[in-house]
C-alpha positions in Angstrom: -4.3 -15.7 14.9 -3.6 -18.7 17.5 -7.1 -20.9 17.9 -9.2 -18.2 15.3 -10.7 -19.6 12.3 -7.0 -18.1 10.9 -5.4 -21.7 11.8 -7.3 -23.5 8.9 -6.5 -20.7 6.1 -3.1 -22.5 5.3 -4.2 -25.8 4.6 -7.5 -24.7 3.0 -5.5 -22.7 1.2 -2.8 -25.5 -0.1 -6.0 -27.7 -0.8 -7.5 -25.0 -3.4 -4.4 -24.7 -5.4 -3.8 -28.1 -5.4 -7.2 -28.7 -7.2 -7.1 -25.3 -9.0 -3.4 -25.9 -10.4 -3.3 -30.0 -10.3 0.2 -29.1 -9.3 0.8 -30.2 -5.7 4.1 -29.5 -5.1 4.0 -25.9 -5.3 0.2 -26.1 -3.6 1.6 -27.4 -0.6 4.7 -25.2 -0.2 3.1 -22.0 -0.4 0.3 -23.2 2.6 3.2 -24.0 4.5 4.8 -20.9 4.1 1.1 -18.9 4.7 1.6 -21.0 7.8 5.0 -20.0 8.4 4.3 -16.1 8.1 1.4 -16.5 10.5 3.3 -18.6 12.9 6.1 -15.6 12.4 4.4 -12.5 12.4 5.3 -11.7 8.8 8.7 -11.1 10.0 11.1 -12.4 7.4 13.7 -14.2 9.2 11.2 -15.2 11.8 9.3 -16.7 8.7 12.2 -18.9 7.7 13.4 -19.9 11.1 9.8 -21.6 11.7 9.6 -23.1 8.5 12.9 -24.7 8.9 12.5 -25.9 12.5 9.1 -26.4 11.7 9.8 -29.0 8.7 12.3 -30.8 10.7 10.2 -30.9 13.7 7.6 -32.5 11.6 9.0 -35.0 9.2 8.6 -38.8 10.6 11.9 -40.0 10.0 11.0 -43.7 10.5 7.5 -43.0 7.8 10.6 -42.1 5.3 12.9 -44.8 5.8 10.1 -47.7 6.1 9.0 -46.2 2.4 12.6 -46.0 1.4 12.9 -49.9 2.4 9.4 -50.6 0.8 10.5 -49.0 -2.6 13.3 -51.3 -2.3 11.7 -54.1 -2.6 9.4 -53.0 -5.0 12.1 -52.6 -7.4 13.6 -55.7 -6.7 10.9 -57.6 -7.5 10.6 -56.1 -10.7 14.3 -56.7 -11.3 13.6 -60.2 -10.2 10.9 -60.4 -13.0 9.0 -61.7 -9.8 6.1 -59.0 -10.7 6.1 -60.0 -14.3 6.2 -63.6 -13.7 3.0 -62.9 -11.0 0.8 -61.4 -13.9 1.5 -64.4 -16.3 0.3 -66.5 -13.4 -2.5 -64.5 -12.6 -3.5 -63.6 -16.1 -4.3 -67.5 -16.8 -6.4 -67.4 -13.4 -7.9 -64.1 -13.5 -9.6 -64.0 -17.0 -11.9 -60.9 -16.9 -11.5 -56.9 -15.6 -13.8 -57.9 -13.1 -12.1 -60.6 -11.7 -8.9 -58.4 -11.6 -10.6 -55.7 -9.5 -11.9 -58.3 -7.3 -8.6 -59.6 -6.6 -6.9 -56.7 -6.2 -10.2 -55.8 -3.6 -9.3 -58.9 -1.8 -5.7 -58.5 -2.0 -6.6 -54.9 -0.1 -8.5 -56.3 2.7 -6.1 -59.0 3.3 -3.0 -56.6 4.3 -5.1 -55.3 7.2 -1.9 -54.7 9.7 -1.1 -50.5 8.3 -2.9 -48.8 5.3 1.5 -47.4 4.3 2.3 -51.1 3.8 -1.7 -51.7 2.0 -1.1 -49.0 -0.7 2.1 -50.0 -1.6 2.2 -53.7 -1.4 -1.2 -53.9 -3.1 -0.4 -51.4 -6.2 3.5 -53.3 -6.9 1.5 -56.4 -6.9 -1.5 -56.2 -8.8 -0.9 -53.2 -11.1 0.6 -56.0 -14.0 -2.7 -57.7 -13.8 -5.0 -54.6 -13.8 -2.7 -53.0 -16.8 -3.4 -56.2 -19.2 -7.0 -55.7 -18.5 -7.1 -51.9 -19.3 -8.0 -51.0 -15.7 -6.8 -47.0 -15.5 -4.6 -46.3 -12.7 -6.7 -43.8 -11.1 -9.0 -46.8 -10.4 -6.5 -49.0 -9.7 -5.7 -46.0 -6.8 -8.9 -45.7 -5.9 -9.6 -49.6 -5.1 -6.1 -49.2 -3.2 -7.3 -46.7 -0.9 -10.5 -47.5 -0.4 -9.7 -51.1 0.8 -6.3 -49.5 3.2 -7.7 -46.8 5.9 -11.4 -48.0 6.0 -10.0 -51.7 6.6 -7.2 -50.7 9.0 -9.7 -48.5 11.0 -12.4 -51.6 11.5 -9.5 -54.3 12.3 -9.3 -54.5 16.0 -5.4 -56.3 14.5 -3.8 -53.1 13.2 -1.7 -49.9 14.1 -5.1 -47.7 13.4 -6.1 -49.4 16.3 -3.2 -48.8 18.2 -3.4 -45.2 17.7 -7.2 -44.7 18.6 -6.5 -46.8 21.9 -4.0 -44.1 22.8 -6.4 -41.7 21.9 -9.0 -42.4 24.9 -8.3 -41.1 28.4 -7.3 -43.2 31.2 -10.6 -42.4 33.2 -13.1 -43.0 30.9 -15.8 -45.7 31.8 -14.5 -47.7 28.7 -10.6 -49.0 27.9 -9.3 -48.2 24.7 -9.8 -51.5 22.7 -13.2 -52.0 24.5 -14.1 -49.0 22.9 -12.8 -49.2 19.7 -14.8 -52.7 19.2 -17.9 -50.7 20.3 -17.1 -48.5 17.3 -16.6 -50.9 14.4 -20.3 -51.9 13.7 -21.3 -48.1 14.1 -18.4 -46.9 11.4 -20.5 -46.6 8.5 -18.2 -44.9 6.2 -15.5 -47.6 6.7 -18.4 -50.0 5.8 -20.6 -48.4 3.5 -16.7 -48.0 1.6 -16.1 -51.1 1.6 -19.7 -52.1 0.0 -19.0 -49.2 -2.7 -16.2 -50.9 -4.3 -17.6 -54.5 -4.5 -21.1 -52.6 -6.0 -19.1 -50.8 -8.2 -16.9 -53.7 -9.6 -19.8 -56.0 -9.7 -22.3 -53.3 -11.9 -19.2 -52.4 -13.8 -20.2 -48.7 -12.4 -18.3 -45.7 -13.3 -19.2 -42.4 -13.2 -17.8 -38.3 -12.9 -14.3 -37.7 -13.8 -13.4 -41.4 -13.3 -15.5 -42.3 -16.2 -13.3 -40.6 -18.5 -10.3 -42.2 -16.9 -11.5 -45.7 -17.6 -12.8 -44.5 -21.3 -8.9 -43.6 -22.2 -7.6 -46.9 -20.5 -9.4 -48.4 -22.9 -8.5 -46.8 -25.8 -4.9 -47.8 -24.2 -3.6 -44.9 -22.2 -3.9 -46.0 -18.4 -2.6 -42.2 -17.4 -4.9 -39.9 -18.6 -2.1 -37.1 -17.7 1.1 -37.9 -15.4 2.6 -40.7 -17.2 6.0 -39.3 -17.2 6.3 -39.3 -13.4 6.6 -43.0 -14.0 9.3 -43.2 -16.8 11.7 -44.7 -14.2 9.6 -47.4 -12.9 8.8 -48.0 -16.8 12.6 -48.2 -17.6 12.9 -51.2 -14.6 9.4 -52.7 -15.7 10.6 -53.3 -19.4 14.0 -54.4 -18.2 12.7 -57.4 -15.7 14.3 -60.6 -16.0 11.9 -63.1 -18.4 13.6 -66.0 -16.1 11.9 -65.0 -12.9 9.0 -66.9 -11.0 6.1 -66.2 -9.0 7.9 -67.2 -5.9 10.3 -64.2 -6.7 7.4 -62.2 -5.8 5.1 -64.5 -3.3 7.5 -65.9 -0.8 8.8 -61.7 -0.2 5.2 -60.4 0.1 5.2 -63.5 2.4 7.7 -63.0 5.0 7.3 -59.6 4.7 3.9 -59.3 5.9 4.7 -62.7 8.4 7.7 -60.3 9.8 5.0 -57.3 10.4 3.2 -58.8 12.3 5.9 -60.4 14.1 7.2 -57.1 15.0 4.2 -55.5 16.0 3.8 -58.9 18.6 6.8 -58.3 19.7 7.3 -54.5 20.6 3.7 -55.1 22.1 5.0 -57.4 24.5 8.4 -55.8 25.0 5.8 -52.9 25.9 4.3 -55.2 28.8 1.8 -56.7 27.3 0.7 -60.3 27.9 -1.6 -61.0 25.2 -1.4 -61.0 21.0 -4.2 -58.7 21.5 -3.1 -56.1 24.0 0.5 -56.5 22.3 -1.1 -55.1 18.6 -2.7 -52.4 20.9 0.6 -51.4 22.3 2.9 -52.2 19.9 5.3 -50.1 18.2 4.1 -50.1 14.6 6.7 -47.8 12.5 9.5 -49.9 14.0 7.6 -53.3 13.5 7.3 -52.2 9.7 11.1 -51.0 9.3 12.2 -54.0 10.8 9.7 -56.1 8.2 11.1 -54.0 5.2 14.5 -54.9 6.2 13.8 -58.8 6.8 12.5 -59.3 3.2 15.5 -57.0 1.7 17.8 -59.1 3.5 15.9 -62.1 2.7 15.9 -61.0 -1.4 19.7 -61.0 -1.5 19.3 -64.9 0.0 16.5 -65.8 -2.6 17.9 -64.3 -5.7 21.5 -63.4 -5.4 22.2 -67.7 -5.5 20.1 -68.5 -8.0 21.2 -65.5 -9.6 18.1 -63.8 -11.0 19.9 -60.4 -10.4 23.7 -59.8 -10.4 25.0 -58.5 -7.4 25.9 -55.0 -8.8 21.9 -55.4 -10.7 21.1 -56.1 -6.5 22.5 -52.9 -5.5 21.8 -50.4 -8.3 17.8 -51.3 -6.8 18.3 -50.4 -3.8 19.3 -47.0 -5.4 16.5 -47.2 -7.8 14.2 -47.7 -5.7 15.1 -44.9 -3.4 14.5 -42.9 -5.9 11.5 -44.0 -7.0 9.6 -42.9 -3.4 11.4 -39.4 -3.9 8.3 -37.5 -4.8 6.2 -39.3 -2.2 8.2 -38.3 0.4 8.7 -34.9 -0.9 4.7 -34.5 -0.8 5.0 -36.5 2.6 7.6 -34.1 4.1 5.4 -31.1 2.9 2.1 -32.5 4.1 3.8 -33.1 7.6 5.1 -29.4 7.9 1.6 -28.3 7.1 0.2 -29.9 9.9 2.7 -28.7 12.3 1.9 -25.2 11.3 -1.6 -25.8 11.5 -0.3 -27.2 15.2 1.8 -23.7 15.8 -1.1 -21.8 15.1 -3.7 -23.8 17.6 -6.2 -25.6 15.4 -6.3 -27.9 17.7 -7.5 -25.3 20.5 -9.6 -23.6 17.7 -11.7 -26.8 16.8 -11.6 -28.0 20.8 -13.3 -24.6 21.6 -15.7 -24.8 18.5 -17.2 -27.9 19.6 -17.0 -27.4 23.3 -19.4 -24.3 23.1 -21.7 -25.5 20.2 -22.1 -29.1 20.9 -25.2 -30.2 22.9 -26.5 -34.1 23.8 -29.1 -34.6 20.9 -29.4 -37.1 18.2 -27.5 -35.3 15.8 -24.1 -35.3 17.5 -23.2 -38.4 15.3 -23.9 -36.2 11.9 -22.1 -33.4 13.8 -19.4 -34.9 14.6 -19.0 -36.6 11.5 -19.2 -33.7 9.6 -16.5 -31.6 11.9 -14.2 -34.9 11.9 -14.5 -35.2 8.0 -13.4 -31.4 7.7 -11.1 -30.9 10.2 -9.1 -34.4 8.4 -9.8 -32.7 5.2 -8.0 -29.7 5.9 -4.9 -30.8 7.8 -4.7 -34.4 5.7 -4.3 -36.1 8.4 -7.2 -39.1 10.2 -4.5 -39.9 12.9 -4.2 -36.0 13.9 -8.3 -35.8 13.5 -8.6 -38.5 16.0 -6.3 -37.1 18.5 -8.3 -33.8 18.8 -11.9 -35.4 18.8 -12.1 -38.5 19.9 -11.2 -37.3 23.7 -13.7 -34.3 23.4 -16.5 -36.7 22.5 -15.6 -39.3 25.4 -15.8 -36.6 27.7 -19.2 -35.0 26.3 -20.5 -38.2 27.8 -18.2 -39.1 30.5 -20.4 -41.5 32.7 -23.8 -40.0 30.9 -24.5 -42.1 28.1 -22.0 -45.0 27.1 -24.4 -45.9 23.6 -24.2 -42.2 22.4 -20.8 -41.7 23.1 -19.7 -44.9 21.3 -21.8 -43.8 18.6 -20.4 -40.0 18.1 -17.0 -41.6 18.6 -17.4 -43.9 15.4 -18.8 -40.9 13.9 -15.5 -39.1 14.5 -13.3 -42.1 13.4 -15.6 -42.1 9.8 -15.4 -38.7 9.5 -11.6 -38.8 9.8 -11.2 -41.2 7.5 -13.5 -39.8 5.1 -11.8 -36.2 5.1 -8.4 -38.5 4.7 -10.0 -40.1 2.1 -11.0 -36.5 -0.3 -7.7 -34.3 1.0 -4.7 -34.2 -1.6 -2.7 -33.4 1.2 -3.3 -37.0 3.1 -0.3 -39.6 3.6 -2.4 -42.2 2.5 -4.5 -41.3 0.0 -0.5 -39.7 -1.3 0.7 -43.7 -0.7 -2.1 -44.7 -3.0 -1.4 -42.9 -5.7 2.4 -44.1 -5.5 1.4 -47.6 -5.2 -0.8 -47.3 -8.1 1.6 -45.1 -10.7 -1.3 -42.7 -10.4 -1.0 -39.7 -10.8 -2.5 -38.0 -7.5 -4.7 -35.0 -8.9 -6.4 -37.8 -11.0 -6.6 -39.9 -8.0 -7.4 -37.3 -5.6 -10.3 -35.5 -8.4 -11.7 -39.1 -8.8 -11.6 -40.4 -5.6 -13.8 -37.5 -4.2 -16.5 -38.1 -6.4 -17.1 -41.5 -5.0 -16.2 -41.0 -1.6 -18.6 -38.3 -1.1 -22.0 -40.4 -1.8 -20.8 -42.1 0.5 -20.2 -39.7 3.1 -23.7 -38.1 2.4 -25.1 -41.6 3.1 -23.6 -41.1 6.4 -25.0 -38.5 7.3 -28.6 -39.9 7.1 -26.9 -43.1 8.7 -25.9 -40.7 11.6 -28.9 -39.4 12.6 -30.7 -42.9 12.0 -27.9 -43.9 14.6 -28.9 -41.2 17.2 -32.5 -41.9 16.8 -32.6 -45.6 17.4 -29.0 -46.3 18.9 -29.3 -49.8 17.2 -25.7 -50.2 15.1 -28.2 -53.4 13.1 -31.0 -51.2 12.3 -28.2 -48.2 11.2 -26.0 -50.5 8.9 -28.8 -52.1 7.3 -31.3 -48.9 6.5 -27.6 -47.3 5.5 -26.6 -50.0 2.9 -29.9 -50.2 1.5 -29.7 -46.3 1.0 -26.9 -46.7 -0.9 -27.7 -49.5 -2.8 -30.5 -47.8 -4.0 -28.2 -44.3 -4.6 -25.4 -46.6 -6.8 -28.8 -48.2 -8.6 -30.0 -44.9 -9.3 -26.6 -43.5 -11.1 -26.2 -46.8 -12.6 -29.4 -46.0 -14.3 -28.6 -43.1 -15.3 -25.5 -44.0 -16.8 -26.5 -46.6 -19.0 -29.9 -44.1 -20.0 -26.8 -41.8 -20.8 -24.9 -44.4 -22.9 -27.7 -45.3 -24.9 -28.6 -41.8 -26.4 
């Protein structure tokens, strides 16, 4: 079974429970143990060994801790009544829906430095405002993740980056960060994503399953289904202090994203670099952010413990709360890693190397091709980082020192692929952090999600092979947009026409 088609039958296999059953818990456990009794022979104790060592092998302890930290603080500042204070504020600025997705857009792009730290930060901060204005949280999730991978993975300032420069091999005719520049005006989905979500706020456009999400939210039930996954973070929402202020909630969000990116500066240049830019490219990102959560914690105590907007005792029964609160996400987390590793165990990465290497030929539909492999291979294993590690060094060397344009093309193709099947998979880490950060449950998020992410990716594909054509990134992005401008026009129409019978 090791590098057949028989590697992807685990996480396919997760995937189609999880959107058969909506229960993704179970989903994921029994593709990981498929993948276990693969990996083992269907030998029983064999079976457990590897799914033991395999699990533990997997999980990213610093991923855990970092969201352990980060639900922290989210529960402190809704202890603090920081949160609550925020949406007063921002409820006698933002005076319309609109305005409240718009912020919470901007918000999004903003907090470019890791998409973990977007989807959380984003969803404990805005999700007051976008509850007074009836916004459902499966939207509120799917502006979350739309504006965390596809901004990380065009911000030449972030640990995407980081991870694609590590990605390239050392001889290839372009460095790491040179190429990853060459790929941000060429990575349509990140783009054409980020377009989406203004269009759609702007025309007030919702349509599929995510239609029926914002119907309910306005006749007052945000959840649709999952609302008592959230009963504890309910419990600490209508127990905030009335006596706290927006700086409870600013000056944290503050130093926590000023220590990030003080972190990532610094392991870059304790790495050798001499630069801010080369020291983002080599920093160590999971240690910058651990050391940022535990900055602001720290700095929490010294901001409200004086003034006394919590207790001490109220101080350290968060900490525990809000432990507890990231409990499911890193049980889903912890899952979704072991998958991958048995996807790793039983050569996917071989399977998909040898795929491409004997199917692939120099034409102008590599881009689409590769887009399409990128977006199915991240699909299946729920993972963009894991996508990227496989493909992008295949495509560099399919053009080794033959074609520099094509290759950066095919290698944004890859990188918008990734992202895309990242963006559609239940089983992703981020598109799981979005839900969290939203209170969403992550079937509706996942379910509604998809819908909107795949016009996009079908606008891609056209973009792709315009891209191979003329090799002209302008030419691309602009016939692209306008294709799906005119796409979202056409539904739009169709929606209202819809409406009015």
């Amino acid at each position: 079974m090791y590098g057949t088609w028989w590697s992807l039958v685990p996480p396919v296999v997760a995937i189609v429970l999880a959107l058969i059953t909506k229960e993704v818990y179970s989903s994921l456990f029994c593709g990981v143990l498929l993948g276990a009794l693969f990996t083992a022979g269907f030998q029983p104790w064999g079976t457990f060994e590897t799914l033991f060592t395999t699990m533990t092998g997997s999980m990213d302890l610093n991923i855990i801790i970092f969201d352990i930290l980060l639900g922290m603080i989210i529960v402190l500042m809704q202890k603090s009544g920081g949160s609550a204070a925020y949406g007063n504020w921002a409820s006698t600025k933002i005076k319309s829906k609109k305005s409240a997705l718009l912020s919470t857009t901007g918000l999004g792009i903003l907090i470019f430095v890791d998409d973990y730290f977007n989807c959380l930060t984003v969803g404990s901060v805005m999700r007051p405002v976008t509850d007074k204005f009836k916004v459902s949280r499966a939207k509120l999730a799917y502006i979350i993740d739309a504006t965390a991978a596809p901004v990380c993975i065009i911000a030449p300032i972030s640990s995407w980056a980081a991870a694609v420069n590590s990605y390239v091999p050392e001889d290839s005719s372009l460095t790491g960060f040179q190429l990853f520049l060459s790929t941000i005006p060429f990575n349509l989905y990140a783009l054409l994503t980020l377009l989406m979500v203004f269009l759609v706020i702007v025309l007030n456009l919702d349509f599929g399953l995510m239609k029926k999400h914002e119907k309910n939210a306005e006749n007052g039930d945000l959840f649709t289904s999952g609302a008592d996954e959230f009963k504890g973070m309910e419990e600490v929402e209508e127990k905030v202090n009335p006596n706290g202020k927006v700086i409870d909630l600013a000056l944290p969000v503050l130093v926590l994203i000023g220590s990030a990116v003080f972190g990532m500066i610094y392991t870059g240049i304790l790495g050798g670099s001499t630069n801010i830019i080369d020291a983002f490219a080599n920093c160590d990102a999971e240690m910058s952010l651990i050391f940022a959560t535990s900055i602001t914690i720290i700095f929490m105590a010294l901001l409200y413990l004086p003034r006394k907007v919590v207790s001490f005792k109220e101080f350290m029964n968060s900490l525990v709360e809000g432990a507890k609160l990231m409990l499911p996400a890193i049980l889903i987390l912890t899952f979704a890693w072991t998958l991958k590793g048995m996807g790793d165990n039983l050569g996917i990465a071989d399977f998909v190397n040898g795929t491409v290497g004997s199917n692939a030929t120099a034409s102008i539909f590599i881009p689409a091709i590769m887009f399409g492999i990128a977006l199915f291979l991240a699909f299946s294993t729920g993972t963009s980082w894991g996508t990227f590690s496989i493909l992008v060094p295949i495509v560099v060397s399919m053009f080794a020192g033959a074609d520099n344009k094509m290759m950066v093309i095919a290698v944004s193709a890859v990188l918008a692929g990734a992202v895309c099947g990242d963006h559609v998979s239940p089983i992703s880490d981020t598109t799981i952090m979005s839900s969290s950060g939203a209170q969403s449950n992550h079937i509706n998020h996942v379910s509604t999600q998809m819908q909107y992410a795949m016009v996009v990716a079908v606008v891609c594909v056209i973009g792709y092979i315009i891209a191979g054509i003329c090799k002209n990134w302008l030419i691309t992005l602009l016939l692209s947009a306008a294709l799906l401008v005119a796409v979202l026009l056409f539904i739009n129409a169709r929606e209202k026409k819809a409406e009015a019978k």
